[in-house]
N, C-alpha and C positions, 0 to 999 in steps of 0.2 A: 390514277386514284391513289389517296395513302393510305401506304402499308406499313402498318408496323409492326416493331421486330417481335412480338409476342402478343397476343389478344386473347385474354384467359377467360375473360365473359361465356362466350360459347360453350367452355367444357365445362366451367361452374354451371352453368344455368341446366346444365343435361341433370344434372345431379341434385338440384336445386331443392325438387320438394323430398326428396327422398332422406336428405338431410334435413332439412326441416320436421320430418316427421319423427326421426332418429334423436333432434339436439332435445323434441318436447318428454321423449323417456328418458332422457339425460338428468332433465330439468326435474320430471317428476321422481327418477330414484335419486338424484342430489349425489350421484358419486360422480364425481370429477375429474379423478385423477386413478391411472393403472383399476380403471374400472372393465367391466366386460366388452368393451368394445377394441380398450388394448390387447385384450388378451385373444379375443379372438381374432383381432390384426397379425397378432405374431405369429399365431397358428398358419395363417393363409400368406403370409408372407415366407415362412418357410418353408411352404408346401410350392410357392412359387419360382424361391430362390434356389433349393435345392439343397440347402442348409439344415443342419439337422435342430438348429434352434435359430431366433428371433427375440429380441429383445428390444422393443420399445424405448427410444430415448428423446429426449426435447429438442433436439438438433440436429444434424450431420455431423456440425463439428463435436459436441458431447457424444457420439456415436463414437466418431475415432479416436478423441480423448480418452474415453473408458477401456478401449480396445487396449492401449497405451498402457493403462493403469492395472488391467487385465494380467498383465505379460510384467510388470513391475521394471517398467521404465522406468528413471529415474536419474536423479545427479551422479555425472561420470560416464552415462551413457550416451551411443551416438544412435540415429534413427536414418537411416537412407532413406532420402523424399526427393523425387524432381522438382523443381526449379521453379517451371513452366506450370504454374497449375493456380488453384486458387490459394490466398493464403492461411486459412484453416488449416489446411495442411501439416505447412511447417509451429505455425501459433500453436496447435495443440501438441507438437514434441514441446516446445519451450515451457510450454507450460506445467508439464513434467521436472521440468530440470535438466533435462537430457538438450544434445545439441543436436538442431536438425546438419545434416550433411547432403549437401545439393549434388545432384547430376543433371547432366545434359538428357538432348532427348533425340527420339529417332527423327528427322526433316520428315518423312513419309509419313507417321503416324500421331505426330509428337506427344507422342509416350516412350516409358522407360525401357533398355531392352537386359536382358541378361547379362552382356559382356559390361554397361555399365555399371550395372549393380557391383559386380565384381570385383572393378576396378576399385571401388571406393570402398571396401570393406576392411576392417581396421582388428584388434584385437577390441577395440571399445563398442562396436555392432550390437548392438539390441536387438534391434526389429528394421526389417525393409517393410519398405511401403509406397508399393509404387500405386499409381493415381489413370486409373482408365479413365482417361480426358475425350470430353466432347462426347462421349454413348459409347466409346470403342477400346476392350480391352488391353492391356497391355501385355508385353510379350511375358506371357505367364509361367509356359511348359521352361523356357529356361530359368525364369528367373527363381521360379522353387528348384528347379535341380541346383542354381546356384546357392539358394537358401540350406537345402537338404546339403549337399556337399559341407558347408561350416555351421551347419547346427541353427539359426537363425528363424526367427519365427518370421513371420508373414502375414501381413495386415494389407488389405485392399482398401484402398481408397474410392470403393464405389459410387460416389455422392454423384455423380453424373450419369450413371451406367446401370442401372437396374434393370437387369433383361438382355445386357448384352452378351453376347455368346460367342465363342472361340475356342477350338480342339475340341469339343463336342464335352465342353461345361457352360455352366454360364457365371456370371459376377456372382463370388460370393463360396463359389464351390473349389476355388484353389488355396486360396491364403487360412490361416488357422481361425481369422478374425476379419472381418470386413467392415465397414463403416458404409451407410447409406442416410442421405439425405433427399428429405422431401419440401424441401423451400416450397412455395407457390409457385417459382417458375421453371421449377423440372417437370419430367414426364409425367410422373407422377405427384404429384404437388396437394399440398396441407394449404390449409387457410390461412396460416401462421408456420412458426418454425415446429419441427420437429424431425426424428431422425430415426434410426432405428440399426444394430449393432448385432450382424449376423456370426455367427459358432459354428463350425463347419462339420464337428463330430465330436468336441469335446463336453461333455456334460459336465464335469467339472468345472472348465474354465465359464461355460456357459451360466454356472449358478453363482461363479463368482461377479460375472460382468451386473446379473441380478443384483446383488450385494451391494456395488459400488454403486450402483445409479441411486439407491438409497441412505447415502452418506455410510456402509460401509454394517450397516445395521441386519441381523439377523438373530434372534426373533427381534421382535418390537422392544427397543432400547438398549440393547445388546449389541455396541460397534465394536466388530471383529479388528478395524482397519477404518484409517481417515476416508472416505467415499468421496460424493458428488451429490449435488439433485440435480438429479438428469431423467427425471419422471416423465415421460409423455401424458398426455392429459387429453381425457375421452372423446371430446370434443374433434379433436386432430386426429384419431385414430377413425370415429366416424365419416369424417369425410374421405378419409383415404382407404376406407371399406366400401364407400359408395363408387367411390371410385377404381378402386383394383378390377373389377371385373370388366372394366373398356380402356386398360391399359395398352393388351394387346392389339387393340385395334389402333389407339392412336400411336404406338411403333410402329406400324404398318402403316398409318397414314405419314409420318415423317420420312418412310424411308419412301415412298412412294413421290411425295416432293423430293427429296434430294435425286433420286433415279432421273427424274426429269430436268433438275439444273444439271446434270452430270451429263447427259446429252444434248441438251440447250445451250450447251453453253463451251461446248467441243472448240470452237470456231474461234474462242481467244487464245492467242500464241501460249506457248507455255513460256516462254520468256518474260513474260507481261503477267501471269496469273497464274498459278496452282489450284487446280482443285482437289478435295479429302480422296482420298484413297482408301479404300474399304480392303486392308491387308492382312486380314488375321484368318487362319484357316478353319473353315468350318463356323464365318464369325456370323457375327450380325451386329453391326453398327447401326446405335438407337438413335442419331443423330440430337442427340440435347441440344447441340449445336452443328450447324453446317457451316465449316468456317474455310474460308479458303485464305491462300496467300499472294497478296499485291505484291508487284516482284517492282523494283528500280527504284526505289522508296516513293511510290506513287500510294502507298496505303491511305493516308490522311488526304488526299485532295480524292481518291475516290468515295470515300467515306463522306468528306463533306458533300459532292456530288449529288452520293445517293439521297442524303438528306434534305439537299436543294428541292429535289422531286419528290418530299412526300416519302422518301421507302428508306423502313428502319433497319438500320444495322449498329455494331456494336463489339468492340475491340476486347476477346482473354483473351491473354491479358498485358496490360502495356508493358508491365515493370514486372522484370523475373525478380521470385523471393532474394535471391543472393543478392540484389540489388537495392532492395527494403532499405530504409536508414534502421529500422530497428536489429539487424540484422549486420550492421556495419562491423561491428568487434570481432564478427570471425572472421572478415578481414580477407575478403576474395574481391578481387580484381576484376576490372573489365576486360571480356575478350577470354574467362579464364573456361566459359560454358559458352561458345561460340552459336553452336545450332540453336539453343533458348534464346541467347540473345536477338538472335536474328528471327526466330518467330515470333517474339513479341514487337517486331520492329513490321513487320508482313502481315499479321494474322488480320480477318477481319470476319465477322458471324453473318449470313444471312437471314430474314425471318425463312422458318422451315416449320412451323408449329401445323399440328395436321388439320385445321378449322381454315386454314388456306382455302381460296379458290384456284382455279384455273387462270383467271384473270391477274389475281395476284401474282401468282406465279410470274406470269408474264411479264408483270411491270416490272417485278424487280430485274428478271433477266434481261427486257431493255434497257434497264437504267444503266445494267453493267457493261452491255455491247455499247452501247450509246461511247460510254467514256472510253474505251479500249478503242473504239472506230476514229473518234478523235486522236487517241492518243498516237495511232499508226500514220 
């Protein structure tokens, strides 16, 4: 049967009229924008996150932008970002002014760990910002003592990771500032874009991120500072209010499929395949992606495979940032982040979405023995 690598119908349609009923008082109070439905997203979102505020923004990537502009990032400054990850990331240091500065990642996890944040810190250090790739934190307990050690603020890169847990926090509760995105195809997923820009205990800073997302404005026409519109808009907060409360369930439904390809699928050499490792203490990997590594450069003829048969898969990401041509003047080399290199050369996503069957399941696990039985 095919499977493909996301099917978002199923959990729209759970939420369907419920939202329908929500967009007709939308409709009938005519507010549109940072109306009551944002506001009471924030509340529940930082009663979810652990966060002592929430801030509504149009994006993930406007999420970490402001975080950014929060902290007064800027021309002369560097920003520490893995490599390996989406490019929002690095696009929204540049777009500051600031230059991002790429590290390598852990093989095991591939996310950032403390010793390299380290390694790359400079007298010009603004903000680290490392990136919980795929649903699973990054190594966090060190990389704040290594931030705390040189005074450095801390921005999480949540946009994949909303719920995932590690050393008994969860996303959102270590860095000063976090950035989370709700695209349509994360766990938690808007209709359209929007994002939202967590404060960890600063109410300060937290009334500042306020500020910026409204071009900078406080009272009304009164710009303190150049801002953004980074407004979320009711619309998008409604559906991700109808949604927050089967959040937990559908984590548990992804980890519940990956538990079963992680035993299903014992039976391929490790020479031939890697599968994710769940290595954070105390963690809980949300699985956004179940992404395992094709070993012997067989990535791309298994991929075409899978596709042969109907079952969707799908390569974060091909080309590490340091790689970008937009990205070419800082002037790093091939070979210079070895382990990225080599996971964007390996990686490959399975579907893991929780609306899965049993049968699903299945197929894509045959489709994978299938080619590995060949390939031996």
């Amino acid at each position: 049967m095919p499977v493909p690598m996301l099917e978002l119908a199923p959990q729209n349609v759970s939420v369907k009229e419920q939202i329908l009923q929500g967009l007709a008082g939308i409709i009938d109070r005519s507010s549109f924008i940072l109306g009551t439905n944002v506001k009471a997203l924030e509340e529940e979102l930082a009663a979810y996150s652990g966060a002592a505020s929430a801030i509504g923004m149009s994006s993930g990537t406007d999420a970490l932008l402001v975080a950014l502009m929060a902290l007064g990032v800027g021309p002369g400054d560097e920003v520490i970002i893995p490599t390996f990850t989406f490019f929002a990331t690095a696009g929204v240091v540049a777009r500051t002014g600031a230059t991002p500065v790429f590290i390598d990642l852990d093989p095991v996890t591939f996310n950032a760990t403390g010793a390299l944040v380290e390694a790359a810190i400079t007298p010009r250090t603004k903000a680290i910002m490392p990136v919980h790739l795929f649903g699973q934190l990054a190594e966090m307990p060190a990389i704040m003592a290594v931030a705390a050690k040189h005074g450095i603020p801390v921005i999480e890169d949540a946009c994949q990771s909303l719920g995932a847990k590690g050393w008994g926090k969860s996303a959102g509760q270590f860095g000063e500032l976090t950035g989370c995105s709700f695209y349509p195809t994360k766990n938690l997923g808007a209709f359209g874009d929007a994002g939202m820009t967590l404060v960890r205990d600063d109410a300060a800073l937290a009334a500042r991120v306020r500020r910026l997302r409204v071009h900078g404005m406080e009272p009304v026409y009164v710009h303190h500072e150049i801002g953004m519109n980074g407004r979320m808009d009711e619309f998008q907060a409604l559906v991700l209010r109808a949604k927050l409360p089967l959040l937990e369930g559908w984590h548990a439904g992804r980890r519940r499929h990956a538990q079963w390809y992680l035993e299903r699928l014992q039976g391929v050499p490790q020479e031939q395949m890697a599968l994710p490792l769940e290595a954070v203490p105390d963690g809980r990997h949300i699985y956004n992606q179940f992404t395992i590594r094709v070993k012997g450069g067989r990535r791309d003829a298994l991929q075409a495979h899978l596709k042969a048969l109907g079952i969707g898969c799908a390569v974060y990401y091909p080309i590490c940032l340091h790689e970008q041509p937009c990205f070419k003047d800082l002037g790093y080399r091939n070979g210079q982040l070895p382990e990225s290199e080599r996971a964007a050369q390996e990686v490959l996503s399975l579907p893991v979405y929780p609306e899965m069957t049993e049968a699903m399941r299945e197929e894509v696990a045959q489709g994978l023995l299938s080619f590995f039985s060949n390939a031996g």
